[in-house]
SEKOL-215491 format. One record per residue (C-alpha): residue number from 1; chain; x, y, z. Coordinates in steps of 0.2 Angstrom, whole numbers, plus 2048, in hexadecimal, padded with zeros to 3 digits. Each point is the difference from the previous one (the first is absolute). Layout:
<rs>
<r nr="NUM" kette="A" east="X" north="Y" up="Z"/>
...
</rs>
This chain:
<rs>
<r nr="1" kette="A" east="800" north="800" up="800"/>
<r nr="2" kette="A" east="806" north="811" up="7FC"/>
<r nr="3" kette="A" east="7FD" north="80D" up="80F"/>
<r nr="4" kette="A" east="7F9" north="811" up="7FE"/>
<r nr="5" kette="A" east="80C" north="80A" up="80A"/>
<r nr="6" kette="A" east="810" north="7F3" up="7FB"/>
<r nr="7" kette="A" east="809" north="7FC" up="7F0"/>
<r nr="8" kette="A" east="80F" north="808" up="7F4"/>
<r nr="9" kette="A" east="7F6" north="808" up="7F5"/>
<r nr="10" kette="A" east="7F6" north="80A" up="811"/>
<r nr="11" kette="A" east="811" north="802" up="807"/>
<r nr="12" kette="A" east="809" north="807" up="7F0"/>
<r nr="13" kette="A" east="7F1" north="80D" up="800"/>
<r nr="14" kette="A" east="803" north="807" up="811"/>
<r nr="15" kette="A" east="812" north="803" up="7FB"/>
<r nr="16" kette="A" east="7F8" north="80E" up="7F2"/>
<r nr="17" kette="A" east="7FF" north="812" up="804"/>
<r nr="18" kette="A" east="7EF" north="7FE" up="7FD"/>
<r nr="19" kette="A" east="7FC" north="7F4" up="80D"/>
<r nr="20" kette="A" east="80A" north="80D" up="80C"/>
<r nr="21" kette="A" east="7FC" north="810" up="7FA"/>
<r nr="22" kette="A" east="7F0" north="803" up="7F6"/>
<r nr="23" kette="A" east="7F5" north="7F3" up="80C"/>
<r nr="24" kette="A" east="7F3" north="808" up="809"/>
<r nr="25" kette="A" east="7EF" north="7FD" up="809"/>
<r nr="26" kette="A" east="7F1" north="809" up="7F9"/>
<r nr="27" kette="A" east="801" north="80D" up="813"/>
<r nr="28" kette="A" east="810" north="805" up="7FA"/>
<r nr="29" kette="A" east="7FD" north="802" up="7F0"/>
<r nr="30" kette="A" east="7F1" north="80D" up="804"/>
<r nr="31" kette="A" east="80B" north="808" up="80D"/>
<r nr="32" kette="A" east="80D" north="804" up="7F6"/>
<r nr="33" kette="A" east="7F5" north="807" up="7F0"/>
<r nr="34" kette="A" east="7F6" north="80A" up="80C"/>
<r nr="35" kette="A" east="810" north="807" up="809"/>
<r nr="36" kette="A" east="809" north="803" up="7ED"/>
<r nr="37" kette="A" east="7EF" north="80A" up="7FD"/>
<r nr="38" kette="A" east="800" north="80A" up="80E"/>
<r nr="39" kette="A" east="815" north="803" up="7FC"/>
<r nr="40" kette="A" east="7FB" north="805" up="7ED"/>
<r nr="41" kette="A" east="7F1" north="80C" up="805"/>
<r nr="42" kette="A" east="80A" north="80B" up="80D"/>
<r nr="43" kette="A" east="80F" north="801" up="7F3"/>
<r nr="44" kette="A" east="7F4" north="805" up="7F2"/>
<r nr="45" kette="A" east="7F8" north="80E" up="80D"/>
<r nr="46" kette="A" east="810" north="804" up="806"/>
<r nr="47" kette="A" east="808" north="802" up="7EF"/>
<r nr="48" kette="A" east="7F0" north="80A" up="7F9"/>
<r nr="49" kette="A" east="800" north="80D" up="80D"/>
<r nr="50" kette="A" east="815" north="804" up="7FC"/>
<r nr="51" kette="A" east="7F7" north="803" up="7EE"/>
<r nr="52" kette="A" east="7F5" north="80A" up="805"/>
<r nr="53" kette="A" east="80D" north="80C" up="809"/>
<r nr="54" kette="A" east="808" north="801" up="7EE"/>
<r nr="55" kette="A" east="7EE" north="805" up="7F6"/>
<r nr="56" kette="A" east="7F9" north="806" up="80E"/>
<r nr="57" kette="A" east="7F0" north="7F6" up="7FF"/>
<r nr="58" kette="A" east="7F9" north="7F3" up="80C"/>
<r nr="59" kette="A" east="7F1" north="7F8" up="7F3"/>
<r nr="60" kette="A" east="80C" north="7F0" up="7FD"/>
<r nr="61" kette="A" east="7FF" north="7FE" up="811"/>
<r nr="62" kette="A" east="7ED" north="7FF" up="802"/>
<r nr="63" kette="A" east="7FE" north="7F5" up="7EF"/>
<r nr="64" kette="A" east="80B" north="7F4" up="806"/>
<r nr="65" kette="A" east="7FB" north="7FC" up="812"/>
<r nr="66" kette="A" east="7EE" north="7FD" up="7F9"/>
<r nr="67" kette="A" east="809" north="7F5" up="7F3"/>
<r nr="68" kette="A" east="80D" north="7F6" up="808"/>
<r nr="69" kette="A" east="7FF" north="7EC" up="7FD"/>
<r nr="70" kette="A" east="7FB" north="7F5" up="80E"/>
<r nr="71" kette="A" east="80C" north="7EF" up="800"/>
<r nr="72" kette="A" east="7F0" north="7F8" up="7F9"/>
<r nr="73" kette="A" east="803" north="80B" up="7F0"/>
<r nr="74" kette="A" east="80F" north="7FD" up="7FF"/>
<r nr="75" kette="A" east="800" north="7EF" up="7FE"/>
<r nr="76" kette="A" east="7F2" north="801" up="7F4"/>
<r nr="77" kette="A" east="80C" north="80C" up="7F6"/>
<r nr="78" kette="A" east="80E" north="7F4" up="801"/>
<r nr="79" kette="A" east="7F6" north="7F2" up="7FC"/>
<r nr="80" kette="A" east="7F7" north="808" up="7F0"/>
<r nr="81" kette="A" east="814" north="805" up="7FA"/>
<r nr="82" kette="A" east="806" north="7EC" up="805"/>
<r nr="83" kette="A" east="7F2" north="7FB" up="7F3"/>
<r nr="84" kette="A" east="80A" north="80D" up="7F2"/>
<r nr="85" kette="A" east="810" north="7F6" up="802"/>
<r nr="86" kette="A" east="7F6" north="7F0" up="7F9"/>
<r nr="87" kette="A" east="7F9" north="80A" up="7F1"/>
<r nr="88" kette="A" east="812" north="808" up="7FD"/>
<r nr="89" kette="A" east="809" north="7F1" up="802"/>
<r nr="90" kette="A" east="7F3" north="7F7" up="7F3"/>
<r nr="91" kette="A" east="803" north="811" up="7F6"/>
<r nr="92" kette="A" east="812" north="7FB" up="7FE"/>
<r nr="93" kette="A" east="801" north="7F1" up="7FE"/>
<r nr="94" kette="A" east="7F4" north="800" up="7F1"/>
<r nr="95" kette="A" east="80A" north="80D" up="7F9"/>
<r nr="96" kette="A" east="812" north="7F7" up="802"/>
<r nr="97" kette="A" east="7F7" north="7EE" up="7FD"/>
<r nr="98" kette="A" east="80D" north="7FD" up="7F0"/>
<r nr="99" kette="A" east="80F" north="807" up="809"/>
<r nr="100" kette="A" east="800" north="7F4" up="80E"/>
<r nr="101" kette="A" east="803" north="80E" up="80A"/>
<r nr="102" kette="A" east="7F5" north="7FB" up="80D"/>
<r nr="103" kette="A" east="7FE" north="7EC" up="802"/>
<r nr="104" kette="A" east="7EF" north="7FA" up="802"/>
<r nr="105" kette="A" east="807" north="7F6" up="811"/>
<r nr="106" kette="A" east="806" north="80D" up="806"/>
<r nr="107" kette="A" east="7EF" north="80B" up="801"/>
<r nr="108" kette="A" east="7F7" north="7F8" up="80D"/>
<r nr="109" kette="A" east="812" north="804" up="80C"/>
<r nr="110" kette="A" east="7FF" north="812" up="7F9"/>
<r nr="111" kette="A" east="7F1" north="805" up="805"/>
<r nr="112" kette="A" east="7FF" north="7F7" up="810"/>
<r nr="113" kette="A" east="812" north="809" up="806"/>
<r nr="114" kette="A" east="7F9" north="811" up="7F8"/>
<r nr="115" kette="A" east="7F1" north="800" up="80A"/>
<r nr="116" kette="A" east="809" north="7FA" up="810"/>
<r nr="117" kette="A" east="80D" north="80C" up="7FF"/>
<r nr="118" kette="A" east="7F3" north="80D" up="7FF"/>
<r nr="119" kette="A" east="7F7" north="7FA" up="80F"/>
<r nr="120" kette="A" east="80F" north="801" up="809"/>
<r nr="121" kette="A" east="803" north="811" up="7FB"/>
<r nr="122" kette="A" east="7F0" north="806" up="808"/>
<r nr="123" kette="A" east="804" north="7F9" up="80F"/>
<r nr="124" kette="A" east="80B" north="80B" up="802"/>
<r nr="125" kette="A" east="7FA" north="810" up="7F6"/>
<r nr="126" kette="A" east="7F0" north="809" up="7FD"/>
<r nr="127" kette="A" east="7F7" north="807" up="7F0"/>
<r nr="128" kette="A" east="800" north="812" up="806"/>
<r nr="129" kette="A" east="814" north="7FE" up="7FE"/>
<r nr="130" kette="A" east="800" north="7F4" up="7F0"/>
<r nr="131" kette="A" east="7F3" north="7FE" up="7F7"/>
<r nr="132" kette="A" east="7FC" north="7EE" up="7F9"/>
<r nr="133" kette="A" east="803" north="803" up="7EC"/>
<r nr="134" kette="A" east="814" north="802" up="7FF"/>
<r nr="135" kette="A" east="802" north="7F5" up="80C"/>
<r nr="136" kette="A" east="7F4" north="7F2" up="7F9"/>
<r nr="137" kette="A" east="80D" north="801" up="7F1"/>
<r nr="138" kette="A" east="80D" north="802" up="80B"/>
<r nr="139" kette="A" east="7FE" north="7F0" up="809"/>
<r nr="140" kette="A" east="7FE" north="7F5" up="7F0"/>
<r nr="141" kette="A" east="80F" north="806" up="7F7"/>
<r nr="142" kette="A" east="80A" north="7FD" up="810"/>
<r nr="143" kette="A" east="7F3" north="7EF" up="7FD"/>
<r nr="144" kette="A" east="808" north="7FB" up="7F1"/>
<r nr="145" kette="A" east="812" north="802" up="805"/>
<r nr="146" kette="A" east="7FC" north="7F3" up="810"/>
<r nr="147" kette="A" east="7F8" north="7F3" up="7F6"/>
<r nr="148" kette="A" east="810" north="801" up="7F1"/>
<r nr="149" kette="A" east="7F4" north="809" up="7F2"/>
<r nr="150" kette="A" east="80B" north="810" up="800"/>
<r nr="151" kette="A" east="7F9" north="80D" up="7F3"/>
<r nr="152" kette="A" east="809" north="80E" up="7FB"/>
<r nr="153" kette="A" east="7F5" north="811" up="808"/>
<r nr="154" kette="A" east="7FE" north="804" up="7ED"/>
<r nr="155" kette="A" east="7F8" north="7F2" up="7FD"/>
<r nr="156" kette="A" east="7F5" north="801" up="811"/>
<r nr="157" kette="A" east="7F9" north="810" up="7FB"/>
<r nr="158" kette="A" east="7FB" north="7FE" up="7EF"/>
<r nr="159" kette="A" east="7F2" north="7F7" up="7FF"/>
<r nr="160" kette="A" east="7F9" north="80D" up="810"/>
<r nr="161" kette="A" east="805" north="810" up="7F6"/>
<r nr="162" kette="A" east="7F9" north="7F7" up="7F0"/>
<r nr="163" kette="A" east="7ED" north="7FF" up="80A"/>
<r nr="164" kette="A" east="802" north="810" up="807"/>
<r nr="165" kette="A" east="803" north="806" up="7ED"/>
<r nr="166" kette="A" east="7F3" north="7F9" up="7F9"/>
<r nr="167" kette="A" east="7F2" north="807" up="80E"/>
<r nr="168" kette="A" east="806" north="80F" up="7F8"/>
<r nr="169" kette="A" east="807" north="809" up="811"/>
<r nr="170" kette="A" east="812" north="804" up="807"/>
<r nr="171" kette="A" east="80B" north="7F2" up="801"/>
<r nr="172" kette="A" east="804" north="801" up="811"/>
<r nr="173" kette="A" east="80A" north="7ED" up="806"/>
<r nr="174" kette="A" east="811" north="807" up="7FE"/>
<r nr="175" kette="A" east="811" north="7F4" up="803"/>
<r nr="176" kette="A" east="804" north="80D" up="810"/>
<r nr="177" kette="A" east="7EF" north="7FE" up="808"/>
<r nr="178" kette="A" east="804" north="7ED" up="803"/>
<r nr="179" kette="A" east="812" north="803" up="802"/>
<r nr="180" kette="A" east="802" north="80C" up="80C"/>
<r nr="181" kette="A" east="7F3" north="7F2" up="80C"/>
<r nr="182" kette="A" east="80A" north="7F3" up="7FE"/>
<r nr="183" kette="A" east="80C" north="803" up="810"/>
<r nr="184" kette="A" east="7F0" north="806" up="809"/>
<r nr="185" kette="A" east="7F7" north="7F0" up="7FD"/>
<r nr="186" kette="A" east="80E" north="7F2" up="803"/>
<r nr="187" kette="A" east="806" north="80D" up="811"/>
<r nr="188" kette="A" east="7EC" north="7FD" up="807"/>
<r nr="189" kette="A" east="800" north="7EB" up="7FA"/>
<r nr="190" kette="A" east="80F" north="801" up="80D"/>
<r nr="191" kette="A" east="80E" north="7FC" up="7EF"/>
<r nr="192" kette="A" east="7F6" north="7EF" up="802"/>
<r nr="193" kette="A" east="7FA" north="7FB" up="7EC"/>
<r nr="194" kette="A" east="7FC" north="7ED" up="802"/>
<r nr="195" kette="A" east="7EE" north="7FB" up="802"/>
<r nr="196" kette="A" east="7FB" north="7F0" up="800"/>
<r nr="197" kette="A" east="7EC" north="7FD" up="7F8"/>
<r nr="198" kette="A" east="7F4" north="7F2" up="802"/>
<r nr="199" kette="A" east="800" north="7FA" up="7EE"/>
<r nr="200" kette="A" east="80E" north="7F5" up="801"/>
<r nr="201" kette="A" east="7FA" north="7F6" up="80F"/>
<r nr="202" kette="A" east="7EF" north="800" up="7F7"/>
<r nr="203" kette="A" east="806" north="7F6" up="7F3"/>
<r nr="204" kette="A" east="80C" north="7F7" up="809"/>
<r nr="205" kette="A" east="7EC" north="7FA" up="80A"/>
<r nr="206" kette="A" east="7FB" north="7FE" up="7F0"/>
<r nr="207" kette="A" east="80C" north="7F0" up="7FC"/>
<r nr="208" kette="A" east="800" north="7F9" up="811"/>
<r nr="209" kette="A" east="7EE" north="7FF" up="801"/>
<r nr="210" kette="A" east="7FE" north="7F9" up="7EE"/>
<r nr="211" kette="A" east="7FF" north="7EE" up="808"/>
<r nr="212" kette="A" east="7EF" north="802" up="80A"/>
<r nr="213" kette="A" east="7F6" north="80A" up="7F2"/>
<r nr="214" kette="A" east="7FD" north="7FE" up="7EE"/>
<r nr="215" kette="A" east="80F" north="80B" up="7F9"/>
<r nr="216" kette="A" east="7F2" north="80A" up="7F3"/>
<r nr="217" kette="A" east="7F7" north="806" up="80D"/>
<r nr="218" kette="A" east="80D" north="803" up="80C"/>
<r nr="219" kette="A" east="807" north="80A" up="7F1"/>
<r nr="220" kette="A" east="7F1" north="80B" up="7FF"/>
<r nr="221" kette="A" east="801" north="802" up="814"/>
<r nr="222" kette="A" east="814" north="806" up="7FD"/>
<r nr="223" kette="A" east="7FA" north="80A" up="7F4"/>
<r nr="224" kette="A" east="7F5" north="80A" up="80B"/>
<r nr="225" kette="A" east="80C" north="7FF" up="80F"/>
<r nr="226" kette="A" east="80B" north="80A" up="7F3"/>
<r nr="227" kette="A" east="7F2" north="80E" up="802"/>
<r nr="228" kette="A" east="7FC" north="800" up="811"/>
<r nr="229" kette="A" east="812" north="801" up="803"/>
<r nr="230" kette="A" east="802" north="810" up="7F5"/>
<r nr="231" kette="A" east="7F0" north="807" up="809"/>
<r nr="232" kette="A" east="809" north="7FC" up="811"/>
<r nr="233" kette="A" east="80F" north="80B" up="7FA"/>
<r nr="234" kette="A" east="7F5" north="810" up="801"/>
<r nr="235" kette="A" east="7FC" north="7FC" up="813"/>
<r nr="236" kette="A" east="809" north="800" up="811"/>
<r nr="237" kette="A" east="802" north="7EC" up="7FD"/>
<r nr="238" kette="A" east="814" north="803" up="7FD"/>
<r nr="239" kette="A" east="801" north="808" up="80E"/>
<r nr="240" kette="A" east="7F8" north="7F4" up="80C"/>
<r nr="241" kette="A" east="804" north="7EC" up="7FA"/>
<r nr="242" kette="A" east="80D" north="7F9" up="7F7"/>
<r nr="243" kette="A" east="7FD" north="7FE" up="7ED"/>
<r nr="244" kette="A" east="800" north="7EB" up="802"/>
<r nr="245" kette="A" east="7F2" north="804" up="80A"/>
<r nr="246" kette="A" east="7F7" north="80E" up="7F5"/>
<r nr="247" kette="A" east="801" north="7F2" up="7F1"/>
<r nr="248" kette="A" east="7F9" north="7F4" up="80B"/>
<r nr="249" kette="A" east="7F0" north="80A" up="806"/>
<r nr="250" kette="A" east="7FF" north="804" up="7EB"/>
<r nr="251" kette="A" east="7FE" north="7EF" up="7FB"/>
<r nr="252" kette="A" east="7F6" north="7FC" up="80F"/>
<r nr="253" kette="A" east="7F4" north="80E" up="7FA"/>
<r nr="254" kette="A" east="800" north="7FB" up="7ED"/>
<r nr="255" kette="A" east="7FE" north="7EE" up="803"/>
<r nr="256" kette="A" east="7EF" north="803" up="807"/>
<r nr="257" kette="A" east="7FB" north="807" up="7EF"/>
<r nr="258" kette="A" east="805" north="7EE" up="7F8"/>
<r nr="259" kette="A" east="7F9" north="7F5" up="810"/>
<r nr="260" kette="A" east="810" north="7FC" up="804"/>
<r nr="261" kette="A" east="802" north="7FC" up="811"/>
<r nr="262" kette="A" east="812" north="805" up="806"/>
<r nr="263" kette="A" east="7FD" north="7FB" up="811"/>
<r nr="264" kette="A" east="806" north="7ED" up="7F9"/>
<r nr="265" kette="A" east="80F" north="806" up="7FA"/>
<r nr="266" kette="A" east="805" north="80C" up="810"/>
<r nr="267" kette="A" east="7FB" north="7F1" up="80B"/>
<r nr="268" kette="A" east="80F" north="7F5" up="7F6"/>
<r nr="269" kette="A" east="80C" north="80D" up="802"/>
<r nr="270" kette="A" east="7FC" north="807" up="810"/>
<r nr="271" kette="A" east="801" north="7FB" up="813"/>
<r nr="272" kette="A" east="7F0" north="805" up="80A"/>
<r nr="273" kette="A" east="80B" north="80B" up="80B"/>
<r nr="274" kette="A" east="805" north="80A" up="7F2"/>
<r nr="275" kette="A" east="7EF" north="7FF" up="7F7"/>
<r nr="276" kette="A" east="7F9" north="807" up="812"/>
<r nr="277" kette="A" east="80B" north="80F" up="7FB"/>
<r nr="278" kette="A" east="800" north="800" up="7EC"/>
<r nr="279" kette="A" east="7ED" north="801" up="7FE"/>
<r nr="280" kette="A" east="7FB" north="810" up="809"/>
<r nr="281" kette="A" east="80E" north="80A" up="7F4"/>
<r nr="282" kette="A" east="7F8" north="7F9" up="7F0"/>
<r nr="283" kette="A" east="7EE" north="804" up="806"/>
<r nr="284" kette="A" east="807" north="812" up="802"/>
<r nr="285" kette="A" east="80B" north="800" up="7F1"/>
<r nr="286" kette="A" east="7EF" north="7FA" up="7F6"/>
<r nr="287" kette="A" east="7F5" north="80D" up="808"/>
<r nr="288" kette="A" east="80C" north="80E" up="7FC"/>
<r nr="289" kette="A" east="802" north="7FB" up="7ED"/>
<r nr="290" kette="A" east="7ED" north="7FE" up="7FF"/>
<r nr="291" kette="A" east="7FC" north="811" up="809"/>
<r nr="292" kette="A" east="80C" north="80B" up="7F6"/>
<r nr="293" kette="A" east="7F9" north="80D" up="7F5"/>
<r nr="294" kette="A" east="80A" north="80D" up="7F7"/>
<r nr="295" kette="A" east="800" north="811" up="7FE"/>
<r nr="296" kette="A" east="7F3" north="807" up="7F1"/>
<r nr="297" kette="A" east="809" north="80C" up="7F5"/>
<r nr="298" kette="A" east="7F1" north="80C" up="805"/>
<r nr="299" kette="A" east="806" north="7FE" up="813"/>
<r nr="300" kette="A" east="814" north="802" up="7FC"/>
<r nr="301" kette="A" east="7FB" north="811" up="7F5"/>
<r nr="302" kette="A" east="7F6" north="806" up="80E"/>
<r nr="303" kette="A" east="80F" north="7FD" up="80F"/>
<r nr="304" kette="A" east="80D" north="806" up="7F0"/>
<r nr="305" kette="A" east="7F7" north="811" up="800"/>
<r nr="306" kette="A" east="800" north="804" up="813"/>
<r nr="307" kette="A" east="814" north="7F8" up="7FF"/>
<r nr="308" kette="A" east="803" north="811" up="7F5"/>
<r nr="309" kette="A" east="7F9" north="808" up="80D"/>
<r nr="310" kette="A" east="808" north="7FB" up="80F"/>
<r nr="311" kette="A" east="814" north="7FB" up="7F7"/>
<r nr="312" kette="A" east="80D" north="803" up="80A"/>
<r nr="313" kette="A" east="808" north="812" up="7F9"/>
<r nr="314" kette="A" east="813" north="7FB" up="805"/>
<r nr="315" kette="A" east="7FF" north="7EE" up="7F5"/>
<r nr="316" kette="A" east="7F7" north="809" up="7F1"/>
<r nr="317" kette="A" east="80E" north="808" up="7F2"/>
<r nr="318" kette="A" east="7F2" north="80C" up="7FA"/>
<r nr="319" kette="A" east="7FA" north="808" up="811"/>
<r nr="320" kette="A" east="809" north="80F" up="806"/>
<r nr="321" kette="A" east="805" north="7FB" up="80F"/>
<r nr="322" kette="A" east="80B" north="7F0" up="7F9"/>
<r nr="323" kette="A" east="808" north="80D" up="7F2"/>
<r nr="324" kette="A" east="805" north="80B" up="80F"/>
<r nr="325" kette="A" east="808" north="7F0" up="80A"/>
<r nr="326" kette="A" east="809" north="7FC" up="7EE"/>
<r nr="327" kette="A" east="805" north="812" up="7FC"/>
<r nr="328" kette="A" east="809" north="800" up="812"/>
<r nr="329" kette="A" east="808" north="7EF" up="800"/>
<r nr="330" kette="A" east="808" north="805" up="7ED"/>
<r nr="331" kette="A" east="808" north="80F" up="808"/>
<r nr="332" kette="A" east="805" north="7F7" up="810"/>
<r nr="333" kette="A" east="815" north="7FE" up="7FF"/>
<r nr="334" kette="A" east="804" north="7EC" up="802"/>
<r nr="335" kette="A" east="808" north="7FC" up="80E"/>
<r nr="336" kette="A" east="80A" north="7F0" up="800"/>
<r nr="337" kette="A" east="7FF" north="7F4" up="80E"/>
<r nr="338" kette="A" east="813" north="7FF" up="802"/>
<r nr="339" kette="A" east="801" north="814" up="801"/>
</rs>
């Protein structure tokens, strides 16, 4: 019998940074978004009234205290823009699907790692700071570079300038605007880049349960584990269970869709003591993928609009406030640490 709590593979996995670092319960995780909120909002107040001394006008002020995102926001934000690095990703690899550029196999990796990387960035930062666009992009080209599909920033770009060209507006992805996030995104992911996704122990259940189900239906439940696991990449699921065990609770929950019953597998596999302890995490994993709803793009316009409102002066290159801060540092003499 194979224990719940024992064996290399469990063992090999606590040994990650992700197993130390980024593992949270769902408490902390509210904690820590409502206390990275409260931060962000007294920065932005705190940053708008230094403006207003500068223009000599307090209405910024007003607008954005009965503007300013609640964590609720934004993480609906955040998730609306974790959406946009699926259709971007699908945008590039249908535009470099000759090239090789981006390998099919490699896709699934990509977008997982993106979307991690910028959940781990929000961990640590707010929306009032950085809004979720630039760094969306951000977060899968640094993707790419993890999961060994390097593109040239060139060839990043393109196909975004190329849809922004052909709505007939302002270009406005530029190479500098993913650039310059780069340090700032891989400082707040702690310089940590490996993430480790559920797909691969999905499929590797997949062939180990192929001996107590007929392998064409148990294809069709894999198939839909494939989806529950990328719906489980938009929750708080990588941040609360280890990715054996999100596959686990995916095929649990797409093998009721085929009468399948996994519990005749689990029982092979699995002691009682560690089934005792494995069961109550894959009823929670299944009722987390089944209650997640994304953000409507009518919903991610509507907090978009009150963002404009209530952005954080100092981070924004076209408010006056950040212009001043720039103007000063460029005339600022460099002094050496060694002098």
């Amino acid at each position: 019998m194979v224990s719940a709590e024992s064996g290399s593979k469990l063992q090999l996995f606590e040994q990650t940074s992700q197993f130390r670092h980024w593992r949270f319960t769902p408490e902390t995780l509210e904690t820590l978004r409502a206390a990275n909120n409260k931060q962000g909002a007294d920065r932005v107040l705190h940053a708008l009234r230094e403006e207003a001394h500068m223009d000599q006008s307090s209405a910024r002020i007003s607008e954005a205290t009965t503007n300013l995102l609640t964590p609720h926001e934004e993480l609906q934000l955040i998730n609306h823009y974790l959406q946009m690095i699926i259709r971007t990703l699908n945008g590039l690899s249908r535009k470099y699907r000759e090239t090789n550029m981006l390998k099919p196999e490699a896709i699934n990796n990509i977008k997982a790692t993106a979307i991690n990387y910028m959940k781990r960035f929000y961990l640590h930062n707010v929306v009032f700071d950085y809004p979720p666009k630039n760094i969306m992009l951000t977060c899968l080209y640094l993707a790419t570079k993890a999961e060994n599909s390097f593109m040239k920033i060139e060839d990043f770009i393109r196909p975004l300038q190329d849809a922004e060209g052909r709505k007939g507006g302002k270009v406005q992805t530029q190479s500098s605007s993913i650039l310059d996030l780069e340090f700032v995104v891989i400082q707040s992911l702690q310089f940590e880049l490996a993430v480790h996704h559920p797909y691969r122990p999905a499929y590797g259940f997949f062939l180990d349960m192929q001996p107590y189900y007929d392998v064409a239906v148990l294809k069709t439940a894999y198939d839909r584990t494939v989806h529950f696991n990328d719906i489980s990449l938009f929750t708080d699921l990588v941040f609360l269970y280890q990715p054996s065990q999100i596959a686990l609770g995916a095929f649990k929950l797409a093998a009721k869709e085929v009468n399948i019953d996994i519990d005749v597998y689990l029982a092979q596999r699995f002691d009682a003591r560690a089934l005792e302890v494995l069961y109550p995490i894959l009823d929670d994993i299944q009722d987390i993928i089944s209650g997640f709803k994304n953000t409507t793009t009518n919903e991610a316009r509507a907090i978009d609009r009150k963002l404009i409102l209530c952005r954080n002066p100092e981070k924004n290159p076209a408010s006056m406030l950040y212009q001043k801060k720039a103007a000063e540092q460029a005339d600022s003499p460099y002094v050496s640490d060694s002098d």
